[in-house]
C-alpha positions, 0 to 999 in steps of 0.5 A: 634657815634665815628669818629674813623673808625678802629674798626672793624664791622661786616658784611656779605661779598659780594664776595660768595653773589648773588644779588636777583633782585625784584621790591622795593618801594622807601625808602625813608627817612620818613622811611616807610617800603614796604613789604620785599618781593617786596626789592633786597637785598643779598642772605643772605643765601650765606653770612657768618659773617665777620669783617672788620677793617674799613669802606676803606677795607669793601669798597675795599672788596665791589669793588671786588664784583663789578667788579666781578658784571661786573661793569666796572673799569672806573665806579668804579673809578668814583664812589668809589674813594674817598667816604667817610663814613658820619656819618650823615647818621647813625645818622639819620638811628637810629633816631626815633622821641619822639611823633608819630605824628597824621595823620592830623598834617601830611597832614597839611604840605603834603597838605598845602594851599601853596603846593596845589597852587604850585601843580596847578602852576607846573601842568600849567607849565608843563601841556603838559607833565603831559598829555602825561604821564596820556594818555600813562600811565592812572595816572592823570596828578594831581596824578603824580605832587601830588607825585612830591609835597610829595617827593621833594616838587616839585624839591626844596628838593630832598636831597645833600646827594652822594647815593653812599656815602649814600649806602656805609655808611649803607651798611656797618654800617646801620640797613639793610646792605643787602639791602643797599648793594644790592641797591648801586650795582644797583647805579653802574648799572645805573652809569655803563649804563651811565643814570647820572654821579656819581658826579650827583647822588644826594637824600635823607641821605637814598638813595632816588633819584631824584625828585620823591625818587627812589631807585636804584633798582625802578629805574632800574625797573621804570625809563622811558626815557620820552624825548627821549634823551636816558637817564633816567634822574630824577634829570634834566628831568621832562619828565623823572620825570613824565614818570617814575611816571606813569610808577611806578603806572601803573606796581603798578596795577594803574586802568585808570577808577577808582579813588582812594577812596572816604570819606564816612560815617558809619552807626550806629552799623558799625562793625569796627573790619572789615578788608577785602575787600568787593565791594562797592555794599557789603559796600553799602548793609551795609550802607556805604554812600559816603561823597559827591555824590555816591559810586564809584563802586570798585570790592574790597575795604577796609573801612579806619579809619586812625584816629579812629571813631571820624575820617573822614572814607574812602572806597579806591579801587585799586589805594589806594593800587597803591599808598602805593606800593610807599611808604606803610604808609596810611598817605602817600597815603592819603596826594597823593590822597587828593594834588591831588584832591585839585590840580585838584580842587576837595574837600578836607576832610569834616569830621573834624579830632580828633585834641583834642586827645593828642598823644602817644609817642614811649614809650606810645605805647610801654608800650601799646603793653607790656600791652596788651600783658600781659593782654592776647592780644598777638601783638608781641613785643613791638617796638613802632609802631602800626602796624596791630598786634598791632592795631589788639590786641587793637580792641580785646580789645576794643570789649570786654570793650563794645568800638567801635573797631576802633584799634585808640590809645588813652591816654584813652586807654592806661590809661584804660589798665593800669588800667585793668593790675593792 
C-alpha cells in the first residue's frame, strides 16, 4: 500500500452512529473470527457512506463522536494526539497465508515441550495466585496459565504495537471498520476510567491487549481487579491477568465440575456425518469409549475429529465450548485444554495424528469449494476456508462416493473432485 495519505477513503462516519455494547471474544491476530453476534460494533444502520480526505480528518471526525461519547478532552489529547497511521497494520489485516496449516503442526509449537515446562515453572511461581482465581472463578489454575502460554507465551510477546494506533488504522482503512471503530471507542473508555495510561496501552497489530489478548470491549465486559489496587491491569498485574481469565471463562459458561473432554475411540461402522450434541450415556450407547480410563459424563457433548478419521477423536463438553468463546477455532481450544493437561501433568493425545497428508493451499480449497459446488454440493462461496458449510458439502460427498464422511480435506480428495467434475 501507497504511503500517501490524501486520497481519499470511504467510510461510514460516527457522528449519527450508536454504539451497540455486546459481549466480544478477543481478536486476536490469529484471526480467528467469533460469532458476529457476541461483537460491538457501530450501528451500521445509522450510518451512511462518506469519504474522507485522508486518515488526520477521518481521526478529527472520529474525535468529535468521542467527545460527544462523553470521553473526556484531557483523555482525548492523550490518547489522539499524535496517532498515527501504520501501515503495518493494514499489511498484515490483508494477510492470508499460502498453506493452511494442519492442526498438529500447530500444537507442535502451542504445546511444545518448552512451553509445557515454562507453563509448570509460571504456575509454581504464581501458584498462590492461580488458586485463588480456580477457588473464586472454578477454572483450574492449569487452564488459566494454558491461556497465558496460547496468547502472549507467558507475557514475553504481547505485541508493541499502540492499540489506539492499531484501532485508529483499521477503523479507517481495516476489513472491518465497524467493528474496530466500536472497540477504540472502548479503548478511550477504559483510558478515560483511568485502568492504564494511553502511552501503556500495548498489544498485538490487531487490538488485542495484554497478556492474555483482550480486546477493548472484553476488557470492559471482563477485566477484574485482582489485586485490589483499584485498577484493572492486564499488562502489569498478574493477579489482574489471572482474575480477568477466569472471569472471562466463567461468564463463557465454564462448569467447575467437569473437564473439558476427553480422547476417545470409535466404533467400527461409526456415522461421522454426526454433528449435534448428544450426552455422554447416548455416545456411549453407540460405542464410543474413552482413550484412557472412563467417559466423563457430559449432559451434551459433541464427537470431534479435527483431523479426520485417520485422526485422534474427541468427545468435548461444555468447557470445550467455554474456551472457543475466547477464541473460536478448534485448533485453539485444543492446544488450551491439552497445555493445560500437560501443565498440571496429565497425558497428552495418544492416537497419533495424520502427518503424511500433505496440505491444502488457499487456492486448494478454493477450487475445492468451487468444485463441489459445481458438481451440486452447494457450500456458498469459494473463500478459502473450511468452515462447517464447506465441510458439511465434503462429508455429502464423501457418503455418496461409499467414504467415510469425516468432512477432512484431502489432496486425494480434491483430485477425486476433480475428477468427478470432468
Amino acid at each position: 500500500m501507497s504511503g500517501d495519505f490524501s486520497i481519499g477513503r470511504r467510510c461510514r462516519p460516527l457522528l449519527c452512529a450508536s454504539l451497540i455494547a455486546a459481549i466480544s471474544t478477543p481478536f486476536a491476530a490469529s484471526g480467528a473470527l467469533a460469532n458476529p453476534q457476541l461483537m460491538s460494533e457501530v450501528d451500521s444502520q445509522a450510518a451512511t457512506e462518506v469519504s474522507y480526505a485522508n486518515f488526520q480528518q477521518w481521526l478529527q471526525d472520529f474525535r468529535q463522536y468521542a467527545a460527544g461519547q462523553g470521553i473526556s478532552e484531557a483523555t482525548l489529547r492523550k490518547a489522539l494526539d499524535g496517532v498515527r497511521y501504520r501501515e503495518r497494520v493494514i499489511e498484515l489485516d490483508g494477510y492470508q497465508p499460502e498453506f493452511v496449516r494442519p492442526i498438529w503442526e500447530y500444537l507442535d509449537t502451542a504445546v511444545s515441550s518448552t512451553r509445557i515446562n515454562n507453563g509448570r515453572e509460571k504456575l509454581a511461581d504464581h501458584r498462590h495466585t492461580a488458586q485463588q482465581m480456580q477457588q473464586r472463578y472454578g477454572v483450574p489454575a492449569e487452564i488459566i496459565v494454558a491461556i497465558w502460554g496460547i496468547e502472549s507465551n507467558y507475557g514475553s510477546n504481547f505485541g508493541d504495537f499502540s492499540t489506539l494506533e492499531s484501532l485508529a488504522t483499521l477503523a479507517y482503512d481495516g476489513r472491518r471498520r465497524d467493528f474496530a471503530r466500536g472497540e477504540l471507542l472502548a479503548a478511550l473508555r477504559i483510558i478515560d476510567q483511568g485502568d492504564i495510561a494511553a502511552e501503556q496501552m500495548k498489544g498485538s497489530w490487531a487490538g488485542a491487549m495484554g497478556h492474555t489478548q483482550f480486546i477493548p470491549s472484553s476488557f470492559e465486559a471482563y477485566a477484574v481487579d485482582g489485586d485490589g489496587d483499584g485498577r484493572r491491569d492486564i499488562w502489569g498485574s498478574i493477579p489482574d491477568v489471572m482474575a480477568s481469565t477466569a472471569n472471562y471463562l466463567a461468564r463463557a459458561g465454564w462448569q467447575a465440575s467437569q473437564p473439558w473432554g476427553a480422547e476417545v475411540r470409535l466404533p467400527e461402522g461409526f456415522d461421522y456425518a454426526q454433528t449435534e450434541r448428544r450426552s455422554s450415556a447416548e455416545w456411549r450407547s453407540q460405542g464410543v469409549q474413552a482413550q484412557q480410563g472412563e467417559l466423563p459424563n457430559f449432559a451434551s457433548a459433541a464427537i470431534v475429529i479435527p483431523a479426520g478419521a485417520d485422526g485422534p477423536t474427541f468427545l468435548v463438553g461444555a468447557n470445550f465450548r467455554a474456551i472457543l468463546r475466547y477464541n473460536n477455532a478448534t485448533s485453539y481450544a485444543l492446544a488450551v485444554a491439552t497445555l493445560g493437561d500437560a501443565i498440571a501433568g496429565r497425558d497428552g493425545i495418544q492416537h497419533n495424528w495424520p502427518r503424511d497428508q500433505a496440505p491444502l493451499t488457499r487456492d486448494d480449497v478454493q477450487e475445492l469449494q468451487r468444485t463441489l459446488n459445481r458438481v451440486g454440493y452447494s457450500v456458498g462461496g469459494a473463500d478459502g476456508i473450511m468452515g462447517p458449510n464447506t465441510r458439511q458439502g465434503l462429508r455429502n460427498f464423501q457418503r455418496d462416493q461409499g467414504l467415510i464422511p469425516d468432512g477432512f480435506a484431502t489432496q486425494e480428495l480434491l483430485e477425486r473432485l476433480r475428477q468427478r467434475s470432468q
